[in-house]
N, C-alpha and C positions, 0 to 999 in steps of 0.2 A: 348105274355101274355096268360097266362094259361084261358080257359074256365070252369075249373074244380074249382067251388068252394064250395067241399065238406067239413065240419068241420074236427079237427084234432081229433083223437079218447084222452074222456078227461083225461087231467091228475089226478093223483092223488095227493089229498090234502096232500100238504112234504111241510113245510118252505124254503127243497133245492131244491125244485122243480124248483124254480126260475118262469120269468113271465111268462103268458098265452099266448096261441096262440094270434097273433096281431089279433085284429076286423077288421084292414084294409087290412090283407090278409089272409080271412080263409084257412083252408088248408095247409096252410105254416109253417114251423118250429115246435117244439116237444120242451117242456121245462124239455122232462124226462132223457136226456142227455145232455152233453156236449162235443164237438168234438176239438180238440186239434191242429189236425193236418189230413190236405187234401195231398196226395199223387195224382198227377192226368199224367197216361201216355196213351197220346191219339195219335192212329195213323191215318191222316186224309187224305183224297183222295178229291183234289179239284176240279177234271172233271165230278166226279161221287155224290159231297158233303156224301158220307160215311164213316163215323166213326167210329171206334173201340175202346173201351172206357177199362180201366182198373182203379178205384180207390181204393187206400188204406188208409182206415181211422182210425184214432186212437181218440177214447173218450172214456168217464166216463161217467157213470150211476147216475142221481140223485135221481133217485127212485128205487122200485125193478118195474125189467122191465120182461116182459114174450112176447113183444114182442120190434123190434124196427122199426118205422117209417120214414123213409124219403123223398123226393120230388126228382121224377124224372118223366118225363114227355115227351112222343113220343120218344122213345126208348127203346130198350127190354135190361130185363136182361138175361144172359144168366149162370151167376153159382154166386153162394153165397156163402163167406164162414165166420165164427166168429172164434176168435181167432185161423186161420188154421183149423178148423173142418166145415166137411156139416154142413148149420144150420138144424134144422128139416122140413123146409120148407118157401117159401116165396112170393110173390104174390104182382102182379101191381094192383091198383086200382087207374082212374081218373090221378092226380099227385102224387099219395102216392105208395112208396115200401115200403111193410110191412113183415118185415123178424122176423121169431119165430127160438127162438132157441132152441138146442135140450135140454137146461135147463136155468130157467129163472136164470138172472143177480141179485143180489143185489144192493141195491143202494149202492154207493161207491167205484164200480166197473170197473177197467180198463179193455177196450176190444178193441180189433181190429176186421175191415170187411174190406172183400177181395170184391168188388163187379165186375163183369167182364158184359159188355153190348158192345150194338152194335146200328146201326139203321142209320137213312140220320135224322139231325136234323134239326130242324125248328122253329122260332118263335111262341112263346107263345100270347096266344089274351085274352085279358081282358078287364079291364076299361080303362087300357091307352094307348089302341091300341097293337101293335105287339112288345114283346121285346125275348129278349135272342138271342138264333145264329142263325144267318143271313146271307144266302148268296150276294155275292157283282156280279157286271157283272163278275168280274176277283179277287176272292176272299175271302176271312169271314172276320165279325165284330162280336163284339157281347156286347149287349147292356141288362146291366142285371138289371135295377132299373127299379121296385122294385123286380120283381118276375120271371126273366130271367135265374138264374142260374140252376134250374132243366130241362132247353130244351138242356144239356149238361152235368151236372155232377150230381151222387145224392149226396143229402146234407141234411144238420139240414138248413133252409131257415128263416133264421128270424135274424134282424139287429143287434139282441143284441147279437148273439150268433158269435164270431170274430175269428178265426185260422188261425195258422200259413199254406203256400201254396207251392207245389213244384211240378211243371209242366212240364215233358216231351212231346213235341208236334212232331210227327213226320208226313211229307209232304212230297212235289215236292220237288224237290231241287232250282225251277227257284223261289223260294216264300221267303219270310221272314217273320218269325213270329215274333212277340210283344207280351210279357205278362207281369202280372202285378211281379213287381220287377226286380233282377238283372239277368242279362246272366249270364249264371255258365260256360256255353258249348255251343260247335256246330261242329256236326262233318256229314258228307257225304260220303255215301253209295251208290256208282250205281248212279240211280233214287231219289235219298232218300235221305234227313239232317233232321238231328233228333234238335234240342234247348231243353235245359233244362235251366230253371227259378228257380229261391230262392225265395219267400216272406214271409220273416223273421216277419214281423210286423205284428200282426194280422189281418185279414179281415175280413168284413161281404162277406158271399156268394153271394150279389149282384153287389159286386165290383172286383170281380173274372173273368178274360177276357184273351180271344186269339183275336189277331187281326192277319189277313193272307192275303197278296198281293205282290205283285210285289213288293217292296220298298228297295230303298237307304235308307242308314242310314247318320245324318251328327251330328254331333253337334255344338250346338248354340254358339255361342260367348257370352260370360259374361256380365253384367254389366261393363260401362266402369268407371273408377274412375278418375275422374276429378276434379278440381274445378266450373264447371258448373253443374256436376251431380247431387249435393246437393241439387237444386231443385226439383228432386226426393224423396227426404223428405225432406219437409218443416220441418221448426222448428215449425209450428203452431201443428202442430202433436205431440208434445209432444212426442215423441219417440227418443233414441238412434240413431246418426248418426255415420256413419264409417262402415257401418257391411258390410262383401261383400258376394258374393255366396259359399253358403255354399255346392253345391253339383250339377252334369254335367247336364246341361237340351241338350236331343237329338228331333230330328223330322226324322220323320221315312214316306217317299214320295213315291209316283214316281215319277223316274226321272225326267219328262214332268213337273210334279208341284214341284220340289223340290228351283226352284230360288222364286217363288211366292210363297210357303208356308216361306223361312227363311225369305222373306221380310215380310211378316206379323206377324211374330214372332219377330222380329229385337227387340222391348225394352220389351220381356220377360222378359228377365234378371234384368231391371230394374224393372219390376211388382216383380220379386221373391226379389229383394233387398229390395225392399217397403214392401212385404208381411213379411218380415223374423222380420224386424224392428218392425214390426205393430204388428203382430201375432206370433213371437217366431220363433226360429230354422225352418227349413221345416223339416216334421217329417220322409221322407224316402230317401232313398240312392240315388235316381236320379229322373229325370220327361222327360218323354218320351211326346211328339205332334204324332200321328198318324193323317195322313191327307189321308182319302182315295179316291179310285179314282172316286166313285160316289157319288154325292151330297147326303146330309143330309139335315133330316129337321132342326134339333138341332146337336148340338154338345155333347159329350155324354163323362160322365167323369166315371177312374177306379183309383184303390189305383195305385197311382204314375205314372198314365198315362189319356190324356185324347184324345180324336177323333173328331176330324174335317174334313167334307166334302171341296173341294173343291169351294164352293161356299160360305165359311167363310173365306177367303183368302184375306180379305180387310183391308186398313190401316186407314180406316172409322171407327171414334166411335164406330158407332153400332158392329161391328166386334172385334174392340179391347176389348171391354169392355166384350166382350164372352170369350174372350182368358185370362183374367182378371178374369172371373166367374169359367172356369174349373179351373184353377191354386189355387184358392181360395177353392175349395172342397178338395186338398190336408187336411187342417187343418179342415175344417167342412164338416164335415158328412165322411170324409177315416180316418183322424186320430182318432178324433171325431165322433163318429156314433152314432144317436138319437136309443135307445131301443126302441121307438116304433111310427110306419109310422105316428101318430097322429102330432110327434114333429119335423115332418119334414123342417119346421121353419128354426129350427137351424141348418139346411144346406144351404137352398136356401136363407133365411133369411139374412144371415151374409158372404154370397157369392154372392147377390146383392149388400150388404153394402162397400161389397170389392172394386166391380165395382167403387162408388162413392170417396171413398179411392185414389184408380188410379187414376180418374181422378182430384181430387184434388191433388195429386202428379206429375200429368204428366203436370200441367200447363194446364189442361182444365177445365172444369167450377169446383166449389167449391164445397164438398160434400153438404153442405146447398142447394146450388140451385137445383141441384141432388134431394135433399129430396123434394122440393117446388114441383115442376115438377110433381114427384110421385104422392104426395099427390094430388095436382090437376085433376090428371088422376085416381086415385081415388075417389075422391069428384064428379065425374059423372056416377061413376060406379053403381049398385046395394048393398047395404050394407047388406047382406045374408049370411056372411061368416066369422067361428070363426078361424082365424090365426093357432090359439094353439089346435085346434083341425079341421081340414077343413074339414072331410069325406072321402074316398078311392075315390068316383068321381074327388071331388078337390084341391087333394092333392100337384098337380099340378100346379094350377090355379096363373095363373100370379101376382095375387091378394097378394097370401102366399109370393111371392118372395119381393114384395116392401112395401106392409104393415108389414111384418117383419122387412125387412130395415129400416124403419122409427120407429118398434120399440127401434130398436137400437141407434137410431139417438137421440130418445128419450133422452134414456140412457147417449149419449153422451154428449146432453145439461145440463143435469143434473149433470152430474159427473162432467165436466170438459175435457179436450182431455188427460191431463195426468194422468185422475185417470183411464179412458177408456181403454185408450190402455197400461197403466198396467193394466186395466181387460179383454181385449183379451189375453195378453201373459199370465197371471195367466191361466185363461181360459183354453188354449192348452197344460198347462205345467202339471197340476193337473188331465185331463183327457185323457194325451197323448196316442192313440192307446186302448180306452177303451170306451165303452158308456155311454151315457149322456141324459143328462130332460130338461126338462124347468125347472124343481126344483133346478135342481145342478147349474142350471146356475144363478140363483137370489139369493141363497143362496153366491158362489162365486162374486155376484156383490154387496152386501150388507157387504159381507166381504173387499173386498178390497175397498168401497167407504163409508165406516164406520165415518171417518172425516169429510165427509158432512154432514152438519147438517139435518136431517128430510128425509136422501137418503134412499125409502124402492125400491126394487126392483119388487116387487108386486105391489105396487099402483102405478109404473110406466109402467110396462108393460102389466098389466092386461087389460086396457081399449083398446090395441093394439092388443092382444091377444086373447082375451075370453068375448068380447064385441061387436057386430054387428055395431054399430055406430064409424063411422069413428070419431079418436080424432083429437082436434086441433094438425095445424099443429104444430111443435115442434119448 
């Protein structure tokens, strides 16, 4: 996590300017452009962790620009270029690369930058401790929420702003890399395997990841389709039964962990059959488990992959219900991404509620008593904290993750479980791959629970939200 929190130089007043720099991470992102598409070809040395960096980016200008800014942080550039030409000059500051070109852009302007860098990268230090790339005993991870991705690539840094990604990673050859989307390639040279990566679907810069270690690749076994499986979704659920996986889930080990990471993964499948039912299609082409070889505190999720230490490798509640939590940020907060860190909610929020979900589908307690619990462990807590807006300190706070839950649960009591979970699927369908408020989401839940009489979405989740006092339980 970046130290550096320097303001971003201000925009100018354009309706296209689009939002402001986020409050919860100054510094970060530039609303005077927009970036379309990340080219990223990185050549990496795992004995020495140095990297040699090449990206190619392609955005539009929403203002007239005379200069352009972006976040990059403990690593040098070493040539700059716009559209193919020298720019006129360009210069590191703090986390900002501020590049002038040799004439300024118009707003409405297509341009491309050539930026070529180098350096040994390292975790960024902030509020939330240390994120971005990391090296492992025998390896990299890299951990970019909220503000990781400049300790590696420069970028426009800020949640709303989502592009398409293509990743050449070239290493050791005894290594395997994971990124986020599809293998395209992988070919070996000498010493040397190059991977290149697709991600087709747009991303926020924070969910943008290389994972590199030793690792076997397997893939999981499916949901199996039974007549006993249909306990996996109840009919209390109110949701569509019959749906099967819709797309390959892999786990990506070493060898040593590879029988204990698929035993804990073993009713994935079933979480994705539940989720897909609950929440709509999964919104990308596959879902990769990275299980690395040194323990983690948390487990750490990316668009269409998520990373688990070995010491999350249990068929224990507590475990499952994590493996449950990343699988569930596929649709909140990767497909779905809050515009701004304030509404973080509705990622963690309804990727807690998941958790409860499962376990009312897996045959373990009921998502009610899941809420009960919650709220009890809440009703002791300190009530100092507004859900729908928590501060950059507690953005975090375990607080957001089940006081959200329980906003939803709200929701759920009110609506009904079949107007609910057709307003989860509406939900994902209407802001597929694009970002989202707290507004868009009250507005689509007063939409689809219109039939109920006296259903606002506001006075139901406002006092869970943007109220200090804990509300009755639900």
């Amino acid at each position: 996590m970046t130290a550096h929190h320097e303001p971003v130089h201000a925009v100018r007043d354009s309706p296209a300017s689009g939002p402001l720099p986020d409050p919860y991470t100054p510094g970060h992102g530039s609303a005077e452009y927009q970036v379309s598409r990340y080219e990223l070809y990185l050549d990496y040395r795992v004995s020495t962790n140095r990297l040699s960096g090449h990206a190619a980016i392609a955005a539009r200008s929403s203002v007239f620009l005379d200069r352009v800014v972006l976040n990059l942080a403990g690593l040098r550039v070493l040539k700059v270029q716009l559209d193919g030409q020298r720019v006129q000059r360009f210069s590191q500051r703090g986390n900002q690369l501020i590049i002038v070109p040799a004439r300024p852009l118009p707003g409405g302007t297509d341009f491309s930058l050539d930026i070529r860098y180098d350096g040994t990268p390292g975790p960024l230090r902030g509020n939330w401790g240390e994120v971005g790339w990391e090296e492992l005993t025998d390896g990299v991870l890299v951990a970019g929420q909220p503000t990781g991705a400049p300790s590696w690539f420069p970028c426009n840094d800020h949640p709303s702003h989502k592009a398409s990604f293509g990743f050449t990673i070239t290493t050791d050859s005894n290594y395997r890399v994971v990124c986020n989307g599809v293998l395209v390639s992988r070919h070996a040279k000498a010493s040397r395997e190059t991977w290149v990566f697709e991600q087709a679907e747009p991303m926020a810069t924070y969910l943008a990841t290389v994972q590199i270690g030793r690792y076997d690749l397997r893939q999981l076994d499916p949901a199996v389709h039974s007549p006993s499986h249909r306990a996996d979704v109840p009919d209390g659920l109110g949701v569509p039964d019959g749906l099967g996986v819709s797309v390959p889930q892999y786990v990506a080990a070493p060898p040593a962990l590879m029988s204990s990471a698929t035993a804990a993964l073993a009713r994935q499948g079933q979480m994705m059959e539940t989720f897909e039912a609950c929440f709509g299609p999964y919104p990308f082409a596959g879902y990769t488990v990275v299980v690395a070889d040194d323990p983690l505190e948390i487990p750490l999720e990316a668009q269409s992959l998520s990373v688990f230490g070995p010491n999350h490798l249990n068929q224990q509640w507590n475990d499952q219900r994590l493996i449950a939590h990343e699988l569930a940020h596929q649709w909140f907060g990767n497909s779905l991404t809050a515009t701004t860190w304030a509404d973080i909610w509705l990622h963690e929020g309804f990727a807690c509620y998941a958790e409860w979900i499962w376990s009312e589908a897996s045959g373990n307690l009921p998502a009610s008593q899941r809420a009960a619990a919650a709220w009890q462990g809440l009703a002791v807590q300190a009530q100092d904290l507004l859900v729908g807006d928590p501060s950059p300190e507690l953005m975090f706070d375990d607080r957001v993750y089940k006081r959200g839950a329980l906003a939803l649960h709200a929701v759920r009591r009110t609506a009904g479980d079949v107007l609910f979970f057709e307003l989860l699927r509406r939900w994902t369908e209407s802001f597929r791959h694009g970002g989202v408020t707290t507004a868009d989401f009250m507005d689509t839940a007063d939409r689809t629970c219109a039939e109920v009489r006296g259903f606002s979405a506001r006075a139901i989740l406002t006092p869970w939200l943007y109220e200090e006092a804990l509300p009755p339980l639900p």
